[in-house]
N, C-alpha and C positions, 0 to 999 in steps of 0.2 A: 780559570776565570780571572780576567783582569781585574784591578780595580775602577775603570771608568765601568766597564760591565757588572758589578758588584751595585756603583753609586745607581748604576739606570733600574736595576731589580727593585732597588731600594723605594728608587722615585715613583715606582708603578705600585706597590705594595704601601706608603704613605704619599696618598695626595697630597696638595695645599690646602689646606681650610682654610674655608671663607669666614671675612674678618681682619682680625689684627695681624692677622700675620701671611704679609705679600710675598716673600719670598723661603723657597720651604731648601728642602735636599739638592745639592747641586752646585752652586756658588761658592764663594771663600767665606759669608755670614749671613747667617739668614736673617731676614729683615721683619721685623714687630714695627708695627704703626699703632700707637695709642691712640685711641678715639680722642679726637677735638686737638692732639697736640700737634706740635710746630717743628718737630723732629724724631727720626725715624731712630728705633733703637737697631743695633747689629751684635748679634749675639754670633761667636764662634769658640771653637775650643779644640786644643791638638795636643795630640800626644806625644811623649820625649822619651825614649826606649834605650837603654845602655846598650849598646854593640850595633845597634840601628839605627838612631840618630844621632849618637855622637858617639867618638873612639872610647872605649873602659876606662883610661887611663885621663882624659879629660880633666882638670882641674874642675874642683866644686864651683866656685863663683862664675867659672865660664858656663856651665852647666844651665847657674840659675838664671843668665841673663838668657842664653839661647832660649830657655825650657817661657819665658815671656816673650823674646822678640818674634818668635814663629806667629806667636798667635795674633801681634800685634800687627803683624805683615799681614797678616788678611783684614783685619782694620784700617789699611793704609790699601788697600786693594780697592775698598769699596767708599777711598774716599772719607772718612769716617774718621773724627777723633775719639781715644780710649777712654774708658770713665773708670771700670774697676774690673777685677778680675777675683776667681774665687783660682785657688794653689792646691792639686789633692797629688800626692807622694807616696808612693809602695815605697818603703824603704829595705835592703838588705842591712840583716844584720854590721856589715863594717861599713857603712855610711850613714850610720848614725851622728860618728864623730865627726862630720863635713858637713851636718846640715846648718850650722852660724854661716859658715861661708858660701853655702848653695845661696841662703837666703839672702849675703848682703850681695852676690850679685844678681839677684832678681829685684831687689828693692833700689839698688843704686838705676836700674832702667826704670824701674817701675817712677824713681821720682822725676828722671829727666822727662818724662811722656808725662805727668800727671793724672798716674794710675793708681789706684787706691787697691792695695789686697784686704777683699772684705772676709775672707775666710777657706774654706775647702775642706779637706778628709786627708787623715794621715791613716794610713794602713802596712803589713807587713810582708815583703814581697823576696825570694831570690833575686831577681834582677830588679836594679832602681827604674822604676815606671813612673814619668810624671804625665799629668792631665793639668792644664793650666785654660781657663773658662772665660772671654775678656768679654765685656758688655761695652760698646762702642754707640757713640751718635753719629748722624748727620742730619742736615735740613731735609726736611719733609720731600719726597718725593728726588733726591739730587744725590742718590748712592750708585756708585759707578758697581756696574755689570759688565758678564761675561758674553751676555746675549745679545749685545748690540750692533758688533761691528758690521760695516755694510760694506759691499763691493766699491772700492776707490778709494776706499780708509787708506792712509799712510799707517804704516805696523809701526810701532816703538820700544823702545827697552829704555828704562829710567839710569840705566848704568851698565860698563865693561861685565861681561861674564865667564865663569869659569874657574873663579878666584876659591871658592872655596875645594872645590876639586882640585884644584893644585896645589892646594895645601893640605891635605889629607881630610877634610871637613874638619880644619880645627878652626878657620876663620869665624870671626864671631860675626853674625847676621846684622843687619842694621836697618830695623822699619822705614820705609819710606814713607812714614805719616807726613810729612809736608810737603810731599811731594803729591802721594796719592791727593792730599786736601786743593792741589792747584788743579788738579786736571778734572776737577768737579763743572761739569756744566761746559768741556770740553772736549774730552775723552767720549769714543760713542763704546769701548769696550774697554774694561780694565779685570787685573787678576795678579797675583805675585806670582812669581819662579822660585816653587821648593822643588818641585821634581826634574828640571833641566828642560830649557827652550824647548826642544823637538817635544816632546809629550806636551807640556804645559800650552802651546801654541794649539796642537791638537784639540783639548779642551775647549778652548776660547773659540775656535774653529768650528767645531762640533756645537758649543750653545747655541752660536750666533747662524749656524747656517752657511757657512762660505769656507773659502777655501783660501790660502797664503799662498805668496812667494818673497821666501826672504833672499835679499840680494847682497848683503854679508851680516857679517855674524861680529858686532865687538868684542875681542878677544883679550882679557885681562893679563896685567904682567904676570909672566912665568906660565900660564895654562897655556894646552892647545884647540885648536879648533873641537876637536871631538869633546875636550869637555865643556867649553864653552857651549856646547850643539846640547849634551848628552847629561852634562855631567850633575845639576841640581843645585840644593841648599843654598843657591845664591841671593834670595830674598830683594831683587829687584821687582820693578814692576814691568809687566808687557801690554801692554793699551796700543790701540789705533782710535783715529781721529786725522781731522784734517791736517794739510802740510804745515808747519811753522810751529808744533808743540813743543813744548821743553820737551831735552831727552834725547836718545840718538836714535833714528829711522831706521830702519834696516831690513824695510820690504814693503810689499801692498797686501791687502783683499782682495779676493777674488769673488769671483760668482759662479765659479764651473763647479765639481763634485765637494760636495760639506764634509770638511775633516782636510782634502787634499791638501798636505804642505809640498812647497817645492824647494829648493835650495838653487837659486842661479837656473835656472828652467830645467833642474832634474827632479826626480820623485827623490823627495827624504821619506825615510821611514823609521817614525819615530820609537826611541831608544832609549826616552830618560828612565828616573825609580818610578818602579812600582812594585807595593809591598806582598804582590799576588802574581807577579807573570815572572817567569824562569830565567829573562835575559835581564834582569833588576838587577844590579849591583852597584854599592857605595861602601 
């Protein structure tokens, strides 16, 4: 069972509740509206797994900024500035003595974004496992989604990919929160690339109903096409909208079969991570 087939079990098994909360399982954050207020809250939260999301050997401080930029990427997905984040840590016994340095590179991002760590859970684990929980805004009703994009959209990527693929995923990520926060109110679909273009497009394919064709692929210095197509953890964002957006184009919407991606008018069949299908590899 994949994991988009894992998310859809999910979604059928917890409905949305009616009320405060518009947006449920599914998305990069799901979406809390307070009664009577003037901004929508976005709550997300991801996990950081040693040998799975970054290489054993990893320095600490790269560790702590990744272990908040992930999550901050789906904040920057929906459009959305950070407010605070709760930090919870399985640690192994020999990284204990790393955790001053996990923490000042979580807190050196934490202060450039103006993220507040309100707290979390320390526990004690064989492998270091973090869970980092960020609680995000935007204005009322103006959170960019995955479900929007329509037949004629212009496709886009916020940046070159491939980059951390071809550096063994040691590249350290980098929220597109000021980017995600322009394309509010112009973007009809937006979402970030942790799993690699081909899947993640999929997705965004799959909410919204339509189908792609990308007509290249921007390829970052030193990667190749296959990672750029394949390869993940690049933390850019992929949104369509009309022609003339910031960002580099690199295909259309369609309206023919929901999900079909094409590459240059062939069938792609997509091949980024996923943490449940057998052709996953990072």
């Amino acid at each position: 069972m994949s994991e988009i087939q894992i998310i859809e079990r999910l979604q059928r098994r917890v409905p949305i509740a009616k009320g405060e909360l518009v947006l449920g399982i599914g998305d990069d954050c799901a979406i809390f509206r307070p009664r009577g207020a003037r901004e929508d809250l976005l709550f997300t939260t991801d996990l950081l797994i040693e040998g799975v999301h970054f290489p054993r050997d990893l320095r600490a401080d790269a560790v702590g900024h990744r272990a908040l930029a992930r999550s901050l990427s789906d904040i920057a997905a929906m459009g959305g500035t950070p407010r605070f984040c709760l930090v919870s840590i399985a640690l192994p016994d020999k990284w204990t003595r790393h955790l001053d340095a996990f923490y000042n590179g979580l807190l050196k991002l934490a202060r450039r974004h103006g993220v507040t760590v309100a707290g979390g859970d320390l526990s004690h684990t064989s492998k270091l496992t973090i869970d980092v929980m960020v609680c995000g805004a935007v204005p009322r009703g103006r959170a960019l989604r995955r479900d929007g994009a329509k037949p004629g959209d212009t496709l886009y990527v916020s940046g070159k990919l491939g980059r951390a693929a071809a550096g063994g995923y040691r590249a350290q990520p980098e929220p597109k929160l000021a980017a995600g926060r322009a394309l509010r109110g112009r973007a009809s679909a937006c979402m970030d690339l942790s799993d690699g273009l081909s899947i993640d497009l999929l997705r965004l394919c799959e909410a919204s109903g339509v189908s792609a064709d990308i007509a290249e692929v921007p390829v970052a210095p030193r990667a190749t096409l296959e990672q750029a197509l394949h390869g993940g953890e690049d933390y850019e964002l992929l949104y369509t909208g009309p022609p003339g957006l910031p960002g580099l184009p690199i295909g259309k919407i369609g309206g023919s079969i929901p999900g079909m991606i094409t590459y240059g008018g062939e069938l792609l069949q997509p091949r980024g991570y996923d943490h449940f299908a057998y052709n996953s590899r990072r």
